[in-house]
C-alpha positions as CSV (number, residue, x, y, z in Angstrom):
1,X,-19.6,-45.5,-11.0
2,X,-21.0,-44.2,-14.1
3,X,-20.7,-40.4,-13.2
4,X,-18.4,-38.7,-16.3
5,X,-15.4,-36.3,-14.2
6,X,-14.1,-34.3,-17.0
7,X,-10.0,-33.4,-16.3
8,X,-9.2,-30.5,-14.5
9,X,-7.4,-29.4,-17.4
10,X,-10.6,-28.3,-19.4
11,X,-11.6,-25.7,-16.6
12,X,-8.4,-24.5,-16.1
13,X,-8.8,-23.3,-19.4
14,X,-12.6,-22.3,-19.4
15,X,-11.2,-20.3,-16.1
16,X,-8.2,-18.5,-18.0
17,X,-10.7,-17.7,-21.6
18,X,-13.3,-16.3,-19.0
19,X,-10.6,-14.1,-17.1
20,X,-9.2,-13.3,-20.8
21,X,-12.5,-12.0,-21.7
22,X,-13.0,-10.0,-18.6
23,X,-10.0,-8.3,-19.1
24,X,-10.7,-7.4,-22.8
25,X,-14.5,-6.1,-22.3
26,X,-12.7,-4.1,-19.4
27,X,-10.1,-2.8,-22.0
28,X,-12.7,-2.1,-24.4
29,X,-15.4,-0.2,-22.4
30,X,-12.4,1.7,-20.7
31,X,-11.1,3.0,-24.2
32,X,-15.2,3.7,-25.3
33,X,-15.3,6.0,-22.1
34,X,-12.1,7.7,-23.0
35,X,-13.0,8.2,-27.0
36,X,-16.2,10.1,-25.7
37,X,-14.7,11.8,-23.1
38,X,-12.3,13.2,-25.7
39,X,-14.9,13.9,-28.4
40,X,-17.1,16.0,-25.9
41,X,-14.0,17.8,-24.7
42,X,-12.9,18.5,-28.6
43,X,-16.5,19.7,-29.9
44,X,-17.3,22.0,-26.7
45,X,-13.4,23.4,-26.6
């Protein structure tokens, strides 16, 4: 057999980086939403 099997171990941790990321580009267009939200609610009040 000359297939290469990489370890399971490697895309356990491709899995958890690529959740990780998810999470943080969530965070950070949640937070951008919320900063403009404020800044149209400050200039027009």
């Amino acid at each position: 057999m000359s297939t290469k099997r990489k370890p399971p171990t490697l895309q356990q941790k491709k899995e958890e980086v690529n959740r990780k990321a998810i999470i943080w580009t969530g965070v950070t267009v949640v937070l951008l939403i919320l900063i403009v939200i404020a800044l149209i609610i400050l200039t027009n009040g």
